[in-house]
C-alpha positions in Angstrom: -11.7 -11.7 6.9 -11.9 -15.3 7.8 -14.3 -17.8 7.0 -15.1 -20.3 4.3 -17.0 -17.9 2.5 -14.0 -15.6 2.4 -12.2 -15.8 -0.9 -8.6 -15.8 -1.6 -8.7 -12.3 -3.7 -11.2 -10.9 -0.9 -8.5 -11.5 1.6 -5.6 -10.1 -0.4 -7.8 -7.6 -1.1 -8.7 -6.1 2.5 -4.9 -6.6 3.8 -3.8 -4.4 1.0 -6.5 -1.7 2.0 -5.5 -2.4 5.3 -1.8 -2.0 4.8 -2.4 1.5 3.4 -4.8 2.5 6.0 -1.5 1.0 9.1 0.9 3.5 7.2 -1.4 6.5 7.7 -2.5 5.8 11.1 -1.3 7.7 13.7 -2.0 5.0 16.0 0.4 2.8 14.0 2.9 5.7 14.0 3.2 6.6 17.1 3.5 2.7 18.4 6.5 2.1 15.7 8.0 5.1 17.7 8.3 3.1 20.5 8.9 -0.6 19.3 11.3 0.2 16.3 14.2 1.2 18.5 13.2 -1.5 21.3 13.5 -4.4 18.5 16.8 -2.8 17.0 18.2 -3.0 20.7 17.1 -6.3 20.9 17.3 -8.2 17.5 15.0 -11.6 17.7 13.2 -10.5 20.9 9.6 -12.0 21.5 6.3 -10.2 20.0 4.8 -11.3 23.4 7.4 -9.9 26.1 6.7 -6.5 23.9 3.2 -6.4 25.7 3.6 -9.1 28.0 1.3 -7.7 31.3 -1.0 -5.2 29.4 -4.3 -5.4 29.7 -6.2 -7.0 26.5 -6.8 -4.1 24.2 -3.4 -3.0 24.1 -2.0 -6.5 23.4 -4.3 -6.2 20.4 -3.3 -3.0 19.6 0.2 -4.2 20.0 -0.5 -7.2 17.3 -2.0 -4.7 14.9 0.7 -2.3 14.7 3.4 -5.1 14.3 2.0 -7.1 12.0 1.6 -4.3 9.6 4.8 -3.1 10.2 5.8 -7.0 9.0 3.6 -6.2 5.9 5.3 -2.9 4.9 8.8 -4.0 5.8 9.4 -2.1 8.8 9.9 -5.3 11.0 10.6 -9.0 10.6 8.6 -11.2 12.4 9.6 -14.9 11.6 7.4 -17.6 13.6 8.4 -19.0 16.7 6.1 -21.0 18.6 3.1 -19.4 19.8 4.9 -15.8 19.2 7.2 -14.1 16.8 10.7 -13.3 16.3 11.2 -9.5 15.6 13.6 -7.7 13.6 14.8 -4.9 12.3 14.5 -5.2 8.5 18.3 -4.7 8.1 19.0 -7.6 10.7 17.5 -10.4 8.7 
């Protein structure tokens, strides 16, 4: 959903159908099974040492999962540099 011919409401749109799709998935699930405790343990860790030396389609997998999770308030992420901070939603 990029693009100049993407609107505004389009956008909004598919992240909300998107959001509800991530909280179903069992891919998303079973990821925030693993991260959840790892950014608790580790308050303001980096996004990227989470899959830092997987290969490319977990990485994106990785991105999917926690960016949702930002969306529905299961982690933080607050922008640093290239990466993100994480958090667990109670930490920030």
């Amino acid at each position: 959903m990029v693009g100049e011919t993407v609107t505004d409401g389009q956008r909004t749109n598919f992240t909300r159908l998107m959001t509800e799709f991530a909280k179903e998935d069992p891919l998303y699930k079973e990821v925030m099974e693993r991260v959840l405790p790892l950014v608790q343990a580790n308050p303001g860790m980096l996004q990227s040492q989470i899959y830092k030396g997987q290969p490319d389609h977990i990485k994106e997998q990785m991105r999917y999962v926690l960016y949702f999770a930002n969306e529905l308030g299961h982690i933080n992420r607050i922008k640093k540099g290239n990466s993100y901070k994480l958090f667990s939603p109670d930490a920030v």
